[in-house]
N, C-alpha and C positions, 0 to 999 in steps of 0.2 A: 504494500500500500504506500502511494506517495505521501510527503508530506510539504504542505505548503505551507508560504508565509505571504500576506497581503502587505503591500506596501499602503501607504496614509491615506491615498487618493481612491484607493477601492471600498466599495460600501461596505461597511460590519454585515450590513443583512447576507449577502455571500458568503462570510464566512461561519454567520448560524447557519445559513441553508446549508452549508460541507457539513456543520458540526453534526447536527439532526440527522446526517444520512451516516454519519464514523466518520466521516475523513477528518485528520488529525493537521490543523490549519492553526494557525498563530498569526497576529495581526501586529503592525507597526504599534498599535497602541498596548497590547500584550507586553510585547518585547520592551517597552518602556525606550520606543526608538523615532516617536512624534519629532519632528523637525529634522533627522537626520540626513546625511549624503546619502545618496543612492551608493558610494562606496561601503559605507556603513552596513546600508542595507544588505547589499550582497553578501557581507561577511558574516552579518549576523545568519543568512539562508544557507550559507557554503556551511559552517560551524554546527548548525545542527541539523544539516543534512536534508535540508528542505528543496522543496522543486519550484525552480521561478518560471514563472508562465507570464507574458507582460500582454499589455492590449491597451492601448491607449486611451486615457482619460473620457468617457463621454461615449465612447463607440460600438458599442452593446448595453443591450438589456442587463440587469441583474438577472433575470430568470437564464437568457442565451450566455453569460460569462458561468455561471453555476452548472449548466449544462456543458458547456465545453470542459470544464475544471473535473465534474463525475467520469466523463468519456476519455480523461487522460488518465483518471484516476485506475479506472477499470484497465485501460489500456497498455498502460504504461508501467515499467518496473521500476520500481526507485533508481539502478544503478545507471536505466537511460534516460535520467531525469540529470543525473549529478553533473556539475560543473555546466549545464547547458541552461540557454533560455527558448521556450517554447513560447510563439507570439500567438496571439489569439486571435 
């Protein structure tokens, strides 16, 4: 099972809708990492092994980013997740 982390700009509700289904997802404001660099952020993803999926601010639904993030989750092994960014 993958494990994500939402960067600041993505809605909480995405990551209750992961949580309600298992998937095991940590938020900028979780991590206590609100205002940080995106270097920051990467290191905090790389560190505990989480999967970075990016999609631009505004350009999906919540319900269609939720849906893409289940379909990697299913799909995908953590190990081809690691060091890479999958774009949405």
């Amino acid at each position: 099972m993958l494990r994500f982390h939402l960067d600041e700009h993505v809605s909480h509700a995405i990551a209750r809708a992961l949580q309600r289904r298992g998937i095991d997802v940590t938020t900028t404001t979780d991590a206590g990492l609100l205002g940080a660099a995106d270097d920051e952020q990467l290191a905090f993803a790389l560190s505990e092994q989480r999967g970075i999926a990016y999609c631009p601010p505004d350009s999906h639904s919540i319900g269609h980013m939720v849906r893409c993030l289940c379909l990697m989750n299913d799909c995908l092994e953590p190990h081809e997740m690691f060091g890479k960014v999958e774009f949405l």
